[in-house]
C-alpha positions in Angstrom: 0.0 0.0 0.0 1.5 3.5 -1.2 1.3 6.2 1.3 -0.6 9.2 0.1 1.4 12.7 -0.2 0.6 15.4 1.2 -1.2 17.9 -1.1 -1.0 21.1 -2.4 -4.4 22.3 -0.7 -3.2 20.8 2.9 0.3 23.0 2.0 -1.5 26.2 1.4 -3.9 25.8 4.7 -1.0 25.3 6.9 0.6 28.3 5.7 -2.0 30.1 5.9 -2.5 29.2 9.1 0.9 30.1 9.8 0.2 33.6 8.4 -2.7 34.0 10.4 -1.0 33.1 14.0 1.8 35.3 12.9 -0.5 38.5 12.6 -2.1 38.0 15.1 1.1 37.8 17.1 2.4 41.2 15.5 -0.8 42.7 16.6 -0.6 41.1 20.2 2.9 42.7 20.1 1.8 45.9 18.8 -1.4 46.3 21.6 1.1 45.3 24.4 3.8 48.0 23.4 0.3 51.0 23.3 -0.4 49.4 26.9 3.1 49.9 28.2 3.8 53.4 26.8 0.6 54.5 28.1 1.7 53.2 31.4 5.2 54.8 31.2 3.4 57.8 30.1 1.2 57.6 33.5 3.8 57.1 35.6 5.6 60.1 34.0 2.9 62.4 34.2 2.3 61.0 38.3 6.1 61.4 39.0 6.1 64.8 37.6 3.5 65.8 40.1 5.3 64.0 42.5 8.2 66.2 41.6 6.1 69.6 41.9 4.9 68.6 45.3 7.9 67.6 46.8 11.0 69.9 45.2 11.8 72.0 48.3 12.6 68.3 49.9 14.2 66.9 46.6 16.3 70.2 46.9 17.1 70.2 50.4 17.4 66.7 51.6 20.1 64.4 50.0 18.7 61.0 51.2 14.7 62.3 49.9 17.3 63.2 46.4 18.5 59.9 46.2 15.5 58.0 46.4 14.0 60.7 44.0 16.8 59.7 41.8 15.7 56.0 42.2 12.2 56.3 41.0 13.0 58.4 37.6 15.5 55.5 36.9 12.7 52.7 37.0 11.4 54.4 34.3 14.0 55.7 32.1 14.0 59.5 33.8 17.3 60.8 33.9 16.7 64.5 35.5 20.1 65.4 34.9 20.2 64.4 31.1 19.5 68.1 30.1 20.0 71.8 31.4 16.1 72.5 29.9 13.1 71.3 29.9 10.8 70.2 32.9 13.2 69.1 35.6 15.6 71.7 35.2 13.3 74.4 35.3 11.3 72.5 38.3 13.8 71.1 40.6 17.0 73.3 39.3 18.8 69.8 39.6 20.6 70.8 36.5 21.9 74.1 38.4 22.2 72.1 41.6 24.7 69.3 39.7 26.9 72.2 37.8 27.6 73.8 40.5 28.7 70.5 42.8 30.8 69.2 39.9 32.3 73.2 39.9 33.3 72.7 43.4 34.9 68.8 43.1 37.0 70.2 40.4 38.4 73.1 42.6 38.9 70.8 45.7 40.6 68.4 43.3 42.5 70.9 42.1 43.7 72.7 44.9 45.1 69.0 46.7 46.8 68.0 43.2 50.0 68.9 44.0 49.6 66.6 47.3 47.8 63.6 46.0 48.7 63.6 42.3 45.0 63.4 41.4 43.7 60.9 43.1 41.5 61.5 46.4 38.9 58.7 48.3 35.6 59.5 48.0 35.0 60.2 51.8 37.9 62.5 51.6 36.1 64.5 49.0 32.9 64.8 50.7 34.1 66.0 53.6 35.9 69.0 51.7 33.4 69.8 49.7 30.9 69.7 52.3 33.8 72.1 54.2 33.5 74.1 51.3 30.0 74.6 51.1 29.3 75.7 54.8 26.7 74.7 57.4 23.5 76.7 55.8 24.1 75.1 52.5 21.9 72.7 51.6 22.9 68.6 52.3 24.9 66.8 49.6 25.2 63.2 50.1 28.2 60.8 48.4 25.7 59.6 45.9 25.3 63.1 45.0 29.5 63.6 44.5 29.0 60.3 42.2 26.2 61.3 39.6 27.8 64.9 39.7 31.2 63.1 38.7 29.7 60.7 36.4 28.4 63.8 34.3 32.3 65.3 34.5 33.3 62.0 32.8 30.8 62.3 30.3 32.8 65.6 29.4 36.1 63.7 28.8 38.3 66.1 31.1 40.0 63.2 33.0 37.4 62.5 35.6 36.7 58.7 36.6 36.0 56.7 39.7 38.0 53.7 40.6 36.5 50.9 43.1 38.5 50.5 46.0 37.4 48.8 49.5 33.8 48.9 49.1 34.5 52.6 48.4 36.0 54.9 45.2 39.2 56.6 44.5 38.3 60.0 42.6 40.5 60.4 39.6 40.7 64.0 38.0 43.7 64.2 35.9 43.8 62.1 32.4 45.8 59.9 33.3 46.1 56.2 32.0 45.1 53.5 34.5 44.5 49.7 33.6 43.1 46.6 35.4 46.7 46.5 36.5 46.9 49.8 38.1 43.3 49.4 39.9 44.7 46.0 41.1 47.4 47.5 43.0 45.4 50.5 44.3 43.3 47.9 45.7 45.9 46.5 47.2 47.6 49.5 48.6 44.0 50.7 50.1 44.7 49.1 53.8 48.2 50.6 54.8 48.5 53.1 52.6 51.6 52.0 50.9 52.8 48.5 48.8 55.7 46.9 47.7 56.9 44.7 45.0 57.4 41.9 47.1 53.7 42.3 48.2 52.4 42.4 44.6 54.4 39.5 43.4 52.8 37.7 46.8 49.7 38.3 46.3 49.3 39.3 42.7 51.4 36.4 41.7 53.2 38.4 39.6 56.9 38.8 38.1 59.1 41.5 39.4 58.9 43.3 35.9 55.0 43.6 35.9 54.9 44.8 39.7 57.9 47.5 38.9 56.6 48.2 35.6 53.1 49.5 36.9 54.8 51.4 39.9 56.9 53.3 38.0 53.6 54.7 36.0 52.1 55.3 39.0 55.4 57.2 40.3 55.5 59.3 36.8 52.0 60.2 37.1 52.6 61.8 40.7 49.8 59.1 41.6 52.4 57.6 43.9 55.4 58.8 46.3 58.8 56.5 46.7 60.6 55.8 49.9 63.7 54.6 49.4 65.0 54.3 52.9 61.9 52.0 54.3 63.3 49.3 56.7 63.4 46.2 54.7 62.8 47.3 50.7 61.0 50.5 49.0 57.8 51.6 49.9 55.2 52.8 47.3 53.2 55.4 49.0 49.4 56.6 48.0 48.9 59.7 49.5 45.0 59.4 48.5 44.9 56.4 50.7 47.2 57.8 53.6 45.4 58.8 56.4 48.1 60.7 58.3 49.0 63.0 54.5 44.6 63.0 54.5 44.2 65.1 57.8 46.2 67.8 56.5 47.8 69.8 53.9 51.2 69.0 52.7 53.4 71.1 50.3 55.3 70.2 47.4 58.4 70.6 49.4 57.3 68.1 52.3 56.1 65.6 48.9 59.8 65.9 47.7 61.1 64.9 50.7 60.1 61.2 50.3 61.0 61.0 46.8 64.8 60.0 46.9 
C-alpha cells in the first residue's frame, strides 16, 4: 500500500494558518507596546506631580534626592540628562549638579599637588561639604558620584575607581588599567605596597609589579621611599590617612622621593 502525499491544498492551509498566528502575534505585540507606553506615560505624568509637590525636599534633603533619583531610573528618567526642559526648570537639579561638579574640580585641584589626582571618596565629601558651609543645603556621596559621572561624560580626565567597598576619585587624564586598579586595591589598607607584596599576592613577576609602579610614580599618583626598613615603599597619598588630615606642600612631597 503506497502512502498518500501530502497535497497542495493541505500545503496552502497550513501556511496560511501560519500567516494568520503570525499576525495575530504582530498585533498582540503591537497592543502590548500601546499598553506599556501608556503606562510609562502615567507614571511620567504621576512622577512629575510627585516632583512639583515635593521639590523643596528633593532640593534640600540628600537622602529624599537619592530616592527621587531612584524612581526616575525605574522608568528611564534621567533628570540630569538636560539643562532645559521640565526638571531643570522645576527642581534646578541641572543648576544644583553644575555647580557640585564646579566645586569637586576646585577641591581636586587645589590637593593635586599633594595627592597627584587621586582622592577617596569620603575625603572629597568632607571638603566639599567644608566648602560649602553649614547653611548650605545637604549633599550626600551619591550626589559627589552622579555629579562626577556627568564630569566624565565631558572627557576632562574625571573617573572613579573601586576600592574597598568605596571609590578613589581620579581628576587628571591619566592612563590607569586593570593592573593599576589591582594595585590600588591592594595598597587601600596601609596606605603604601611593595613589590614583594604584589608578586605575593598578585602572583606576579618582578617586571610587571615594577613596571606599573613606576607609571604610578611618573604620574605623581604615587610617592617613593627609598629608605623604608626592609625594601621600597610605594606610598598613595590618597589612601594615607596621616598626608589626608592635613595639607602637605610640594616641598614636604619631595622629601620622600629620593
Amino acid at each position: 500500500m503506497h502512502r498518500r502525499g501530502v497535497g497542495a491544498g493541505a500545503i496552502a492551509r497550513k501556511k496560511l494558518a501560519e500567516a494568520k498566528y503570525k499576525e495575530r502575534g504582530t498585533v498582540l505585540a503591537e497592543d502590548q507596546i500601546v499598553q506599556m507606553s501608556k503606562q510609562l506615560e502615567t507614571f511620567k505624568t504621576h512622577l512629575e506631580e510627585f516632583a512639583s509637590k515635593h521639590k523643596q525636599e528633593i532640593r534640600k534633603s540628600a537622602q529624599f534626592r537619592v530616592q527621587f533619583q531612584e524612581m526616575c531610573a525605574t522608568i528611564g528618567v534621567d533628570p540630569l540628562a538636560s539643562g532645559k526642559g521640565f526638571w531643570s526648570e522645576m527642581l534646578g537639579v541641572g543648576d544644583f549638579y553644575y555647580e557640585l561638579g564646579v566645586q569637586i574640580i576646585e577641591v581636586c585641584l587645589a590637593l593635586k599637588h599633594r595627592n597627584g589626582g587621586l582622592i577617596t571618596l569620603d575625603e572629597l565629601h568632607q571638603r566639599v561639604l567644608k566648602g560649602r558651609g553649614k547653611f548650605a543645603q545637604d549633599v550626600s556621596q551619591d550626589d559627589l558620584v552622579r555629579a562626577i559621572k556627568k564630569l566624565k561624560a565631558m572627557g576632562n580626565g574625571f573617573g572613579m575607581i573601586p576600592v574597598g567597598g568605596s571609590y578613589l576619585v581620579q581628576s587628571v587624564p591619566a592612563e590607569l588599567n586593570m593592573d593599576h586598579t589591582v594595585v590600588l586595591q591592594l595598597a587601600e589598607k596601609k596606605g603604601y605596597v611593595t613589590v614583594s607584596e604584589i608578586k605575593e599576592s598578585l602572583k606576579w613577576e618582578r617586571e610587571r609589579a615594577c613596571h606599573v609602579l613606576d607609571h604610578l610614580l611618573k604620574e605623581g599618583l604615587a610617592w617613593l621611599d627609598s629608605q623604608a626598613t626592609g625594601e621600597p615603599q610605594y606610598w598613595l597619598p590618597a589612601l594615607f590617612s596621616e598626608l589626608s588630615s592635613r595639607d602637605i606642600t610640594p616641598e614636604e612631597a619631595n622629601q620622600m622621593v629620593p
